[in-house]
C-alpha positions in Angstrom: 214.0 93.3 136.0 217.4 95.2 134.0 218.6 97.3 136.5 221.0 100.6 135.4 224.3 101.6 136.3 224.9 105.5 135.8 228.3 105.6 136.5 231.8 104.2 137.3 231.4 104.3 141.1 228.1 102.9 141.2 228.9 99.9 139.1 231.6 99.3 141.2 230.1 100.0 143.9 227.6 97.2 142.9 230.3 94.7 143.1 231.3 95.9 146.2 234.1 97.4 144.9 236.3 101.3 144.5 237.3 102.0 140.9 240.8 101.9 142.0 240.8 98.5 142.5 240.6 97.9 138.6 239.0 96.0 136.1 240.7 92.7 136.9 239.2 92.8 140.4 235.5 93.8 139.2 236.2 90.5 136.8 236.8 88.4 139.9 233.8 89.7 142.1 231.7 89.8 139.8 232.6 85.8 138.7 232.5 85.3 142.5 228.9 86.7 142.8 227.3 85.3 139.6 228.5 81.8 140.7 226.7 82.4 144.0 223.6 83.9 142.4 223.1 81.8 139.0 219.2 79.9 139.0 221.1 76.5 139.1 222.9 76.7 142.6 220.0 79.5 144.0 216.4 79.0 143.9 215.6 81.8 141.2 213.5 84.7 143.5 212.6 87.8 142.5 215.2 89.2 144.6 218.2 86.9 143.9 217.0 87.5 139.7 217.2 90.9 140.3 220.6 91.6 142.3 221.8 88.8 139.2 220.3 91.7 137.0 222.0 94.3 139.0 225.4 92.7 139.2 225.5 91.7 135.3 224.3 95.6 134.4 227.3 96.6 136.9 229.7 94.8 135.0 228.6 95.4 131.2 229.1 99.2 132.5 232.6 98.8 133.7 233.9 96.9 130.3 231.6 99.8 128.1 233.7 102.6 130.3 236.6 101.2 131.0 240.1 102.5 129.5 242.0 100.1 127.5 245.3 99.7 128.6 248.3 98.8 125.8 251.8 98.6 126.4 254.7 98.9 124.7 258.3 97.7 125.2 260.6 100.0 123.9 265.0 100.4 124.4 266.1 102.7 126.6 267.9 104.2 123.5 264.7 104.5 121.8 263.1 106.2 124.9 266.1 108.9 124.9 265.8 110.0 121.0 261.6 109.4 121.1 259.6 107.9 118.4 256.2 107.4 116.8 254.7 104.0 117.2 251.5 102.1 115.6 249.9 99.7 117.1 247.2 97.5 117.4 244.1 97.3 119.3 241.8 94.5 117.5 241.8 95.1 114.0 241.7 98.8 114.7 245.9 100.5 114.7 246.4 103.0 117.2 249.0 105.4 117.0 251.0 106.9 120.2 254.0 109.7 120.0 256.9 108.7 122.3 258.7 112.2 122.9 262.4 112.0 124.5 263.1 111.3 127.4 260.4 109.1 128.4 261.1 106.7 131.5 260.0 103.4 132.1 256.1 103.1 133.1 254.9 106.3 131.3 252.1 106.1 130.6 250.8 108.2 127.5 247.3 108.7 125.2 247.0 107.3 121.9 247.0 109.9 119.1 242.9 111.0 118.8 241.9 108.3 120.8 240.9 109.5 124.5 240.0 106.1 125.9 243.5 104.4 125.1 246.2 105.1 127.1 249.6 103.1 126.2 252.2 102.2 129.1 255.7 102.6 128.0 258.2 99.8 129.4 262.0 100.1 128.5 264.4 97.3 127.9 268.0 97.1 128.4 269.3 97.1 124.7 272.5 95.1 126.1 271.8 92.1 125.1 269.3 92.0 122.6 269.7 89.3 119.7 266.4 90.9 117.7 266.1 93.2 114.6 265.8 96.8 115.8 262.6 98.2 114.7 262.7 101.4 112.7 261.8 104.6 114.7 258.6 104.9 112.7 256.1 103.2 112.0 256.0 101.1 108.9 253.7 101.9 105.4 251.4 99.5 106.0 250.1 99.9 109.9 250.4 103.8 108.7 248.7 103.3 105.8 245.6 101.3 108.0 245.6 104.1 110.5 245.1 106.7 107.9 242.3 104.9 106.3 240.6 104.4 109.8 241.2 107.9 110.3 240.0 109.4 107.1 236.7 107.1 106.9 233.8 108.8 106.2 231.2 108.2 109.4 227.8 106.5 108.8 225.9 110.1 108.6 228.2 111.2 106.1 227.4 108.2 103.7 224.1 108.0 104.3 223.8 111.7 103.2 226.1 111.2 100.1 223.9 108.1 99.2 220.6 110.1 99.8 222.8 113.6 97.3 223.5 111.1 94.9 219.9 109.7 94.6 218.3 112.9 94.4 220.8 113.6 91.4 220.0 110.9 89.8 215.8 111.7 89.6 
C-alpha cells in the first residue's frame, strides 16, 4: 500500500502542486488533503488508503529534499566590508562567507554544505541600541564547526575499531 515518490515534481505533483510554489504550500495541501482523507472522516477503502499512502509518501519526500532556508540579518556596514558568520541549524553550526558588497536578499551556500542556502537581510545600523557582533565568528561556534567538520564518519570508526582488534589478537 506505500506508494514512492521519485522526485521533486512528482511529489509535488501529488499534492497537486509546482515546486515553485514552496514548501509552505505543499504543508498546507497536504494538511488540506489528509484531513479529507483520514479513516475517521472517510470510510477507509482501498482507494482512499492508498491515495492517503500516496499523499503522505509525497510529503515525507519534499521535507527529505527540500533545501533549508536560514537567514541572517546583518548592517549594511557589515555587508560593505564582508564577513564570516556561524550559525546554527539544530545542534549542527553552519558556516557561510559574506564577501563585500553583498545586498539585501542574497542569498548564498553554507560553507560545504550544498543543501543550506542562507538569505542575507541588511539592517539600517542608524539606530541600533545592540552590541555589534565581531566580524567573525566566535571560539566556541568555530570551535563546534570544526569538530563537526573533522569527525571521523561511521566507516572510518568501524574500520579503526575492527585495525585495533586485529592488533590486539
Amino acid at each position: 500500500m506505500t506508494s514512492r515518490v521519485e522526485s521533486m515534481d512528482a511529489a509535488y505533483a501529488v499534492l497537486g502542486l509546482a515546486p515553485p510554489d514552496g514548501i509552505e504550500a505543499a504543508r498546507a495541501a497536504f494538511r488540506g488533503r489528509v484531513k479529507r482523507l483520514h479513516p475517521d472522516v472517510t470510510p477507509p477503502t482501498q482507494a482512499t488508503l492508498s491515495e492517503l499512502a500516496r499523499i503522505v509518501a509525497a510529503m515525507d519526500f519534499i521535507r527529505a529534499h527540500a533545501p533549508v532556508c536560514l537567514e541572517i540579518e546583518i548592517t549594511t556596514d557589515q555587508a560593505a566590508r564582508g564577513l564570516t558568520r556561524t550559525l546554527r541549524h539544530g545542534d549542527k553550526p553552519v558556516l557561510v562567507r559574506i564577501p563585500a558588497g553583498t545586498r539585501d536578499g542574497t542569498s548564498l551556500p553554507a560553507i560545504g554544505e550544498p543543501g543550506i542556502q542562507v538569505t542575507i537581510r541588511l539592517r539600517i545600523g542608524a539606530g541600533m541600541t545592540d552590541t555589534p557582533q565581531p566580524d567573525f565568528p566566535d571560539a566556541a561556534d568555530l570551535d563546534a564547526f570544526m569538530h563537526e567538520f573533522s569527525r571521523p564518519s561511521v566507516n572510518a570508526r568501524l574500520a579503526r575499531w575492527i585495525r585495533k582488534a586485529q592488533s590486539a589478537a
